[in-house]
N, C-alpha and C positions, 0 to 999 in steps of 0.2 A: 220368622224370617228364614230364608229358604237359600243357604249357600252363598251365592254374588249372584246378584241382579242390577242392573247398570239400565240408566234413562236416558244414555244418549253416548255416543262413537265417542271415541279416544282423538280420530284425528288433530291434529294439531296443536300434540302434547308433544313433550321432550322424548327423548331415550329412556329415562327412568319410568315416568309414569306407563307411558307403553310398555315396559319389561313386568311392570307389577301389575299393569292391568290383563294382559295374554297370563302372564305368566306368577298369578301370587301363590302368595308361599302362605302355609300354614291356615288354612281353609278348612275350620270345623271348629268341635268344642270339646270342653274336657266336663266330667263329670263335676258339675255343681258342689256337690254334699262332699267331695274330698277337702281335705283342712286345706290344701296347699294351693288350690286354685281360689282364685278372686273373680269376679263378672263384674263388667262396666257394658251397659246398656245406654248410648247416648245419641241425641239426635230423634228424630219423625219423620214418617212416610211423607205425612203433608209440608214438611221442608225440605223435603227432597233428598234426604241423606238419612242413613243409621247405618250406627258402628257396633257390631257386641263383639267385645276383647276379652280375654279370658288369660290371666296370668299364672304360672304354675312359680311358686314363690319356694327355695328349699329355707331350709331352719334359720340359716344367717341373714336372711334377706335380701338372697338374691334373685333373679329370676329367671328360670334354667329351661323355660320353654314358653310360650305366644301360643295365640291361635285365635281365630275372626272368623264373623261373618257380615257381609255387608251388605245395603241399601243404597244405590244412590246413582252420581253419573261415574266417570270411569275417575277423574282423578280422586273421589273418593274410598273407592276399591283400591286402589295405588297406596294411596296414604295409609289405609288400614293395614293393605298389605305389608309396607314399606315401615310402618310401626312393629311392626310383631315380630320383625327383626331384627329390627335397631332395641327392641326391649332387653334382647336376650343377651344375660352376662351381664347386667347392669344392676347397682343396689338398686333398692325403692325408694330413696332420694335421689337416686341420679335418672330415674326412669321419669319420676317427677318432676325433675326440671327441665325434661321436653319444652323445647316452644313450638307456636304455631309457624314460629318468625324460620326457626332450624328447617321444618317441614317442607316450607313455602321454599326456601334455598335449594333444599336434598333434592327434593320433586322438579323444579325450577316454574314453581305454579304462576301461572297469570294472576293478577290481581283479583280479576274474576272470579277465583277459584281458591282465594285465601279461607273461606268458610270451611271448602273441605278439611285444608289444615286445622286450622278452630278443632272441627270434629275430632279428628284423629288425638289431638292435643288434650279432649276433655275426656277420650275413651281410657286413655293412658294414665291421666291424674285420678278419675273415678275407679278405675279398676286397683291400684293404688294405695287409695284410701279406703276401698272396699277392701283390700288384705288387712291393713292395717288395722281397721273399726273391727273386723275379726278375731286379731290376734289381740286386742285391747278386752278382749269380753271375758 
């Protein structure tokens, strides 16, 4: 996956999603093999969406940096975007109790569009549990 690629215009999204899709924050990856980083890989090209979220977790279990790359139309870029922000400063129970339901609100998504939240929402809990099942080994 190659940066942000988007399958279709933003028109006739909110303020928010417009600001994440022009403008997302934290756009790349952190080195795998570091103890501190997690990878959540979720989603398919052929459903129209992919999210890779990559959390930088320090000792206590916080999460002191984000960063994405995405697949999909623009409110999903938004989301991933809009996730990787809202991660940051947060434990890993409180990063887990994301909903898709919060996402859909922050974004102000059409119903149409409650999937991309789903996505954002499972990239968050898998990347996560993927620190987690880590530091459990």
């Amino acid at each position: 996956m190659a940066g942000i690629m988007t399958t279709q215009s933003t028109r006739g999204y909110g303020p928010v999603v417009q600001e994440h899709f022009h403008r997302p924050r934290n756009v790349g990856f952190f080195d795998e093999a570091q103890a501190d980083v997690a990878t959540a890989e979720v989603g398919s090209r052929q459903e129209g969406g992919v999210i890779r979220l990559q959390l930088r977790v320090d000792g206590s279990g916080i999460i002191k940096d984000s960063c994405f790359k995405a697949y999909g139309c623009g409110a999903t870029i938004a989301a991933a975007s809009w996730v990787s922000e809202w991660v940051k400063g947060k434990s890993l129970p409180q990063a887990r109790s994301l909903t898709s339901t919060e996402l859909v609100q922050a974004l102000a998504l059409p119903p149409v569009k409650t999937h991309c939240a789903l996505l954002a929402e499972d990239a968050v809990k898998a990347a996560v549990d993927h620190y987690m099942q880590r530091e459990s080994s």
